[in-house]
C-alpha positions in Angstrom: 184.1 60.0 -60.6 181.9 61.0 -63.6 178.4 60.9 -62.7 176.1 60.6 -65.9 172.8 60.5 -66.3 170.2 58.8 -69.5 169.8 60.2 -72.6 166.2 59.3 -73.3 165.5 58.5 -77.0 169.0 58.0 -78.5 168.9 54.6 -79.5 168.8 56.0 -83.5 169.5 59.0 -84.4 169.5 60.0 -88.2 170.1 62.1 -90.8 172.5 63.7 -93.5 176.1 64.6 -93.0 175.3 67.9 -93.9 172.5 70.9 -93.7 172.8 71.5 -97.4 169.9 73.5 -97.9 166.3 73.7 -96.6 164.6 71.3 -98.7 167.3 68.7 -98.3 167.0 68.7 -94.9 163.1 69.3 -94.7 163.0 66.4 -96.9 165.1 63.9 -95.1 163.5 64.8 -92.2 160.2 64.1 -93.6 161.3 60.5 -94.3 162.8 59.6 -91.2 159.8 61.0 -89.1 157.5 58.4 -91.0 160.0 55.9 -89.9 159.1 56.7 -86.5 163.0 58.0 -86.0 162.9 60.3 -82.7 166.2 62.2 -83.1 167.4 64.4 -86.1 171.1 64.8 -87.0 172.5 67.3 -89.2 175.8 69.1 -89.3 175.6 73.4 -89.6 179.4 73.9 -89.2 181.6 71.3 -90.9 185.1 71.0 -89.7 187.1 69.8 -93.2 190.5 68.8 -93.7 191.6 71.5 -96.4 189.8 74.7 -97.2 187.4 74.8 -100.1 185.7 72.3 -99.3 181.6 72.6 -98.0 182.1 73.8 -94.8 178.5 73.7 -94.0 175.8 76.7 -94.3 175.9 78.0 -90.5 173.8 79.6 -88.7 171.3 79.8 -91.0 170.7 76.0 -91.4 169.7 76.2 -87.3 166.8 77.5 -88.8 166.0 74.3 -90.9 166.3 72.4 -88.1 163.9 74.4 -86.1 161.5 73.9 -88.9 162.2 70.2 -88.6 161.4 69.9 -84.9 158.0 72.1 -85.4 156.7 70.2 -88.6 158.1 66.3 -87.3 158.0 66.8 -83.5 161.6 65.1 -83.8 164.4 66.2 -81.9 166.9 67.6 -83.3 170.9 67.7 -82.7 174.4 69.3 -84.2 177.8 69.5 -84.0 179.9 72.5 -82.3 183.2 73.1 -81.8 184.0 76.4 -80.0 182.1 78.7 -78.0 180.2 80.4 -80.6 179.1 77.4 -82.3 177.4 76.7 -78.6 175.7 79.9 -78.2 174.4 79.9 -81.3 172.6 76.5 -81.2 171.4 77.3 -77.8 169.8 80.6 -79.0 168.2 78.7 -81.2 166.4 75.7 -79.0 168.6 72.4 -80.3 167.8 69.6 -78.3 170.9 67.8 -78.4 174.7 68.7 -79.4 177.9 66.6 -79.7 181.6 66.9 -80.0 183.0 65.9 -83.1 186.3 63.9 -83.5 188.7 66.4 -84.3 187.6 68.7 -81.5 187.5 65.7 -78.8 191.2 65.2 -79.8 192.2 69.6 -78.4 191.7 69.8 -74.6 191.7 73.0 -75.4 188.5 72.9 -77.3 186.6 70.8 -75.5 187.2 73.2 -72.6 185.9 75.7 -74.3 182.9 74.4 -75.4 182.6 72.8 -71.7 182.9 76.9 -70.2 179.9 77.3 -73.2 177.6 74.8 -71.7 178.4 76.1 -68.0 174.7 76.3 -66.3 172.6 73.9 -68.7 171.1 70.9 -68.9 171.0 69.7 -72.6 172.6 66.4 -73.3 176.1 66.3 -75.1 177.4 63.4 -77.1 181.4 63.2 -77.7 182.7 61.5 -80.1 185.9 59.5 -79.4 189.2 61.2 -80.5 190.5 60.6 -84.2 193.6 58.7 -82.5 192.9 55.5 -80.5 193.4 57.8 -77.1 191.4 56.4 -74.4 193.0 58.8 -71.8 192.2 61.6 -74.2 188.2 60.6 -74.8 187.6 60.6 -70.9 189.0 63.6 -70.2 186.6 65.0 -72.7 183.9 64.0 -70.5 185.6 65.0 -67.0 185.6 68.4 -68.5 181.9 68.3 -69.4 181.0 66.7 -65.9 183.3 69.4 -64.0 181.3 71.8 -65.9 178.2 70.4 -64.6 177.1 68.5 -67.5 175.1 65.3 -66.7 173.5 64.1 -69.4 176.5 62.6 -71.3 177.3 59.8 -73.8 179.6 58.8 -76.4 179.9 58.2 -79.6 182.1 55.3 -81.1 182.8 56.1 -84.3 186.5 54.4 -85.4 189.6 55.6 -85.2 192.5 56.1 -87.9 194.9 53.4 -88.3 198.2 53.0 -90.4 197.2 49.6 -91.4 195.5 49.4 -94.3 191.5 47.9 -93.6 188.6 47.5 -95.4 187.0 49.9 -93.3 187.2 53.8 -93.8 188.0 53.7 -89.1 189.0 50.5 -87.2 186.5 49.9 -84.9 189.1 49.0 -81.9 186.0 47.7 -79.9 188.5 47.1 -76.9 188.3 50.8 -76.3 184.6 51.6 -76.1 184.2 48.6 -73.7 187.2 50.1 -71.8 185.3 53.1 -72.0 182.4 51.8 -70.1 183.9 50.4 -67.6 185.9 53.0 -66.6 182.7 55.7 -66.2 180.1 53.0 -65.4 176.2 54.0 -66.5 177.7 55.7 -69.8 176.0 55.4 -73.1 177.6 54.1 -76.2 176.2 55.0 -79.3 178.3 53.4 -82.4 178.0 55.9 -85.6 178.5 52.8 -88.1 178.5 55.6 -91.0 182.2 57.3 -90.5 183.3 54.0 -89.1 182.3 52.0 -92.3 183.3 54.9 -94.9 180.7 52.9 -97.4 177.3 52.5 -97.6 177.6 49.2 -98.5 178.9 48.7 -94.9 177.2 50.0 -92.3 174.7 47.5 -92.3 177.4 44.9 -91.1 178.6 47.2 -88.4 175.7 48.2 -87.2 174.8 44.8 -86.5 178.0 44.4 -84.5 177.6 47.2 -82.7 174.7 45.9 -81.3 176.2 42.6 -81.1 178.7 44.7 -78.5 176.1 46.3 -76.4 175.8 49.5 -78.4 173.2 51.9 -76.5 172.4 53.3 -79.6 173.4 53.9 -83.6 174.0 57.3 -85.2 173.4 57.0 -88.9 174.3 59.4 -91.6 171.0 59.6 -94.5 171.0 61.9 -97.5 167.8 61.6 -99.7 170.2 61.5 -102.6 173.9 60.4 -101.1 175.8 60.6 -105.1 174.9 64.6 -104.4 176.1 65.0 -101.0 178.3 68.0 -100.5 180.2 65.9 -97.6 181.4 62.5 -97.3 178.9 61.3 -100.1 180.3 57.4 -99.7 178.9 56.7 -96.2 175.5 57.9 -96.9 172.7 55.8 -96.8 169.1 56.1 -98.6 166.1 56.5 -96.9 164.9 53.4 -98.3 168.5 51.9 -97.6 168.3 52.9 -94.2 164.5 51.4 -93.8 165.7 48.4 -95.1 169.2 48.3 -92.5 166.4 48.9 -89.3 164.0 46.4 -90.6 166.8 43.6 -90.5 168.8 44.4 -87.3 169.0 42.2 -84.7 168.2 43.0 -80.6 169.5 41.1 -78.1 167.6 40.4 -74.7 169.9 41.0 -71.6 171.0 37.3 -70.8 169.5 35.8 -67.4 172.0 33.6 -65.4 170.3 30.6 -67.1 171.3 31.4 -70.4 175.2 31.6 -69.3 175.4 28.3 -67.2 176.0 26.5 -69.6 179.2 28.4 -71.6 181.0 27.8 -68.0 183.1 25.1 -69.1 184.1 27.7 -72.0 184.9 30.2 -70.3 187.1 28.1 -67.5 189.6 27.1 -70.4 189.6 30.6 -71.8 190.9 31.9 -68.7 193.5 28.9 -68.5 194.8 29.9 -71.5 195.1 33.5 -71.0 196.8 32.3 -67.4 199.5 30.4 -69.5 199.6 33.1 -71.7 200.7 35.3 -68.9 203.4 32.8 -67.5 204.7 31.9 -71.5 205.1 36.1 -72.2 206.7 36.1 -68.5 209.7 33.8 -69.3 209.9 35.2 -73.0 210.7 38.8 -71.3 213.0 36.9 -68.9 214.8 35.5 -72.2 214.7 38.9 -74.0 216.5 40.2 -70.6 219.4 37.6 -71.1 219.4 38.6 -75.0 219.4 42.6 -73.8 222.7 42.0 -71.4 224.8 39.7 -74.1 224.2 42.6 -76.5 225.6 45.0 -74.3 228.3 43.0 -73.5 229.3 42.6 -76.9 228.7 46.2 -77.9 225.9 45.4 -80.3 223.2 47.3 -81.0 219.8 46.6 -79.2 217.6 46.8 -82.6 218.6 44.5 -85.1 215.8 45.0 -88.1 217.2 42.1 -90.2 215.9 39.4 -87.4 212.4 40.5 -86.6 211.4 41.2 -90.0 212.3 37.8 -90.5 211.0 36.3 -87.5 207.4 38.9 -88.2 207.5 36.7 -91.7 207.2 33.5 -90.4 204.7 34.7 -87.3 202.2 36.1 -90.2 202.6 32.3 -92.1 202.0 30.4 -89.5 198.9 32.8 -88.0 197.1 32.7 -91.5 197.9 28.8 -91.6 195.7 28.8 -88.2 193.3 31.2 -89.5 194.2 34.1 -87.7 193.2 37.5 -88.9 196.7 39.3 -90.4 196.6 42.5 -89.2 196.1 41.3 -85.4 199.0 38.8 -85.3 201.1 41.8 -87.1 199.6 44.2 -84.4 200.3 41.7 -81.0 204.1 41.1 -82.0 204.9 44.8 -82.6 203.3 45.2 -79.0 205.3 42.5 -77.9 208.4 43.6 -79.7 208.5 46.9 -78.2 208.1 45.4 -75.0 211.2 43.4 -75.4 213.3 46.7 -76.8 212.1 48.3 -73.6 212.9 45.5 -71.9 216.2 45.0 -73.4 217.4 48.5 -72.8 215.9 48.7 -69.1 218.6 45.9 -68.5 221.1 48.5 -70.0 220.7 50.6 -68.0 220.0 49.1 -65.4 216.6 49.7 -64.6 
């Protein structure tokens, strides 16, 4: 069991992608402190996919963000990935750290960084894994609670997907609400920036975010993103980013009152879902009977021809009903590999 406690003050966090250089960062943070932001972001090491690229100014920049807590009174937080990225920003008084993607996704990594924090007490946020790995996310934070981390949350910011989507990271909200209800009392914090890949964006997902119970929103802001040494297309404005707090929406928790009266809803969602359950049951029983003739006749259990057909006519008919394309193409290649598995269970007479 992960015990976790609150992160006070991490309902928006801000800032750029990068420490570029003092004044950037000195003038960012100037911005967001008259927006009454409470926590600084800013990346000092920069984990890139191919060298050459800015891999952020080190140590040096956890100066600037010293500066930033002394002249704004904000917090201020960074990523780290090994052991000396730890020490480092704990020598020099961060408030806050978290885990980025590509380090959630090397047990090996996060262990080390857990043996790093051994003995403290600051807050760590972790970033789901690059892949959608549930498994892989929460071990993340069972190796930060072993360690005797408390203060934990996460951050939900996409993960990478095959299919090709409008957005840069499919959100896959199913997994941070898995998430929660596997380590109960756990922040989510949605970082609408990497998820959205475009400014133009994050406004929209930000909204949903909160429209899914999001604790929190991590926001990347550059005071000018078309200069932005790292991921310049996801960077907001201050002025853009003013304008995306001004129109968000909060919900108030919902009092049994309020509920009463989507009952009648909600009793014929779950007699659907019921049938749904019985309708895939006798399907598997038919893709049983299909798995034995096969093997009978010596044919082979995959026949490509048939299901891209069949996959055809499923998409037609789902965007006839309005379904979205890329779900009816993702829930029958679940269901297909079912019936493979199926199919050669029954050969082999499991």
């Amino acid at each position: 069991m992960i015990a976790t406690e609150k992160i006070e003050n991490c309902s928006l966090i801000a800032g750029p992608c990068s420490a570029e250089s003092e004044a950037q960062v000195m003038e960012c943070a100037r911005s967001l402190a008259r927006m009454g932001v409470k926590v600084f972001r800013a990346g000092v090491w920069k984990p890139r996919t191919r060298p050459g690229n800015f891999e952020g100014a080190g140590v040096p920049a956890l100066e600037w963000l010293k500066e930033v807590k002394a002249e704004t009174g904000m917090a201020v937080t960074t990523e780290v990935a090994n052991a000396r990225h730890v020490e480092a920003a704990l020598r020099a008084g961060i408030d806050m750290l978290w885990i980025g993607a590509r380090t959630t996704t090397s047990p090996f990594a996060v262990q080390e960084v857990a043996d790093a924090l051994r003995g403290t007490d600051i807050p760590i946020l972790v970033k789901n894994p690059i892949n959608a790995e549930l498994e892989l996310w929460i071990g993340a934070f069972e190796r930060l609670s072993n360690a005797g981390i408390r203060r934990l949350a996460a951050i939900h910011r996409g993960f990478s997907s095959y299919y090709e989507r409008i957005y840069r990271y499919s959100p896959e909200w199913q997994i941070p609400i898995e998430l929660r209800r596997r380590i109960p009392g756990l922040q989510v914090i949605c970082d609408p920036s990497h998820m959205a890949g475009r400014s133009d964006l994050i406004p929209h997902l930000a909204q949903m975010a909160l429209d899914m119970k999001a604790d929190g929103l991590f926001i990347e802001v550059h005071p000018n993103p078309c200069e932005a040494l790292s991921d310049r297309n996801q960077q907001l404005t201050p002025a853009q980013f003013k304008s995306l707090t001004e129109g968000l929406v909060y919900h108030r928790e919902a009092a049994p009152s309020d509920t009463a009266n989507l009952e009648p809803y909600r009793s014929k969602v779950q007699d659907i879902d019921l049938k749904i359950i019985q309708d895939l049951a006798e399907r598997f029983r038919i893709t049983g009977g299909i798995g034995e003739y096969k093997n009978t006749h010596n044919l082979a259990i995959l026949q490509p021809d048939r299901y891209n057909a069949i996959s055809g006519i499923l998409a037609e008919k789902g965007k006839e009903l309005g379904l979205d394309e890329n779900f009816i193409q993702l829930l029958f290649e679940t269901i297909h590999a079912e019936s493979i598995k199926c199919q050669i269970n029954k050969k082999n007479n499991i």
